[in-house]
C-alpha positions as CSV (number, residue, x, y, z in Angstrom):
1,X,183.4,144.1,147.3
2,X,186.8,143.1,148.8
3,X,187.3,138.9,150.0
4,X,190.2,138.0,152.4
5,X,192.0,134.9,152.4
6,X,194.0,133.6,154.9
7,X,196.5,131.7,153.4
8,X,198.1,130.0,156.9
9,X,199.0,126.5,156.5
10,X,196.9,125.7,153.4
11,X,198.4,124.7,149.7
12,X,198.8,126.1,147.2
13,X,196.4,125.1,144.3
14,X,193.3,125.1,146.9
15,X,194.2,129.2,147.9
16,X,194.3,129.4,144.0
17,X,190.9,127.9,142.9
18,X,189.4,130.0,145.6
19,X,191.0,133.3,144.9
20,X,190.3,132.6,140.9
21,X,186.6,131.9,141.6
22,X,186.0,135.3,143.9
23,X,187.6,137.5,141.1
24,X,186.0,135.9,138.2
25,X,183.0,137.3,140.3
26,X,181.1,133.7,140.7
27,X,180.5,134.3,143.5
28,X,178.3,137.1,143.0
29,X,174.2,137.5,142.4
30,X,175.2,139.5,139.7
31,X,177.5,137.4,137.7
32,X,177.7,138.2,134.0
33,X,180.7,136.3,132.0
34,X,181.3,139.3,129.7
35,X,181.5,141.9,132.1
36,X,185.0,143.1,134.4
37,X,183.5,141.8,138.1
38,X,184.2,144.5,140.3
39,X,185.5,141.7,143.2
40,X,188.4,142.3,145.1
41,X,190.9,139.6,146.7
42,X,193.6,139.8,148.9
43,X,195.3,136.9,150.3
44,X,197.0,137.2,153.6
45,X,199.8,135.5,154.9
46,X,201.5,134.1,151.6
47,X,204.9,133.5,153.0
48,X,203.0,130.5,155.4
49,X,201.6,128.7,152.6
50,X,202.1,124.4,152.8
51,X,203.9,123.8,149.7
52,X,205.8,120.5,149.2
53,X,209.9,120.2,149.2
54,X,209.3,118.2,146.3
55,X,206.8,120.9,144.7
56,X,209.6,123.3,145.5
57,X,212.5,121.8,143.7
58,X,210.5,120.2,140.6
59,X,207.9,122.2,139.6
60,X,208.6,124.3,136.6
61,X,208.0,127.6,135.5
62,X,208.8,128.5,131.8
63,X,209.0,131.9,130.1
64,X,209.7,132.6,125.9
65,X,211.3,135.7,124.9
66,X,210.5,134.8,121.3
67,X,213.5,134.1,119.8
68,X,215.1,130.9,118.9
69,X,216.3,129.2,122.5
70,X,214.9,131.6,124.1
71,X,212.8,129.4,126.7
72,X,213.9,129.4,130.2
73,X,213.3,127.5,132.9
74,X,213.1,127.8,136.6
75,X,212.0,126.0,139.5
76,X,209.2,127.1,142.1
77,X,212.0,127.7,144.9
78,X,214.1,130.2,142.7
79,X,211.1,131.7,141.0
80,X,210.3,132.3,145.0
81,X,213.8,133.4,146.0
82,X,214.1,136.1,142.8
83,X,210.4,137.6,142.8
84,X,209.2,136.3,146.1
85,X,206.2,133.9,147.0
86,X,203.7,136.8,145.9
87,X,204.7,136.1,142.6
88,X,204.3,131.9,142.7
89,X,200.6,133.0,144.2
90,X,200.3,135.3,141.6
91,X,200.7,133.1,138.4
92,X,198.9,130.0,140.2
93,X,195.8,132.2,140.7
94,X,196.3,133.8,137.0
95,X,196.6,130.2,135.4
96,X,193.2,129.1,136.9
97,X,191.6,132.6,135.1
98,X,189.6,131.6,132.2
99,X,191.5,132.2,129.1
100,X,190.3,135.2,127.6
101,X,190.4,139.3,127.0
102,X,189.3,139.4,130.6
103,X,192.1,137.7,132.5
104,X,195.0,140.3,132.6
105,X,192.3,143.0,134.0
106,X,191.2,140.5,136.3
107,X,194.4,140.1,137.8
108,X,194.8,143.0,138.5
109,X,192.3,142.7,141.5
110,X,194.2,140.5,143.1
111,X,196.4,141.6,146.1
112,X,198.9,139.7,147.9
113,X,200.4,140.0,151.5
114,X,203.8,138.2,152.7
């Protein structure tokens, strides 16, 4: 089953929830926790999102390539300007996933329109 979200003019973490709770399959009659739900999202209008010019310029994103000072550190606007707002959407909807052998397949029914 395929959800739409139309992400004009709302924020961020609310598109997020949302889109987390529909692939996790919740919303569903037939919700098991140990099974893949077979849900799809796609989220529509990305690049129209409300996000914050404060959000933009101090919220961090952080990656470790595993070797000593290897952490990096960017900020929301040049994660945005390097892989594009998919991406931001992307990682907010993945970070409200529960933490388990399920999230990176879940992900992966998650589409996202500029």
């Amino acid at each position: 089953m395929s959800h739409i979200i139309n992400a004009d003019g709302k924020r961020l973490g609310r598109i997020a929830s949302e889109a987390a709770h529909l692939l996790r399959g919740k919303a569903s009659s037939s919700f098991t926790r140990n099974a893949i739900p077979t849900e799809r999202v796609v989220i529509e209008n990305a690049s129209k999102l409300f996000i914050t010019e404060k959000k933009q310029k101090e919220k961090p994103y952080q990656r470790y390539s595993g070797y000593p000072s290897g952490r990096k550190e960017e900020t929301l606007q040049k994660l945005r300007a390097r892989r594009g707002i998919g991406e931001v959407v992307r990682r907010a909807v993945y970070g409200m996933l529960a933490k388990n052998k399920l999230r990176a397949r879940i992900i992966k029914n998650l589409t996202v329109k500029e």
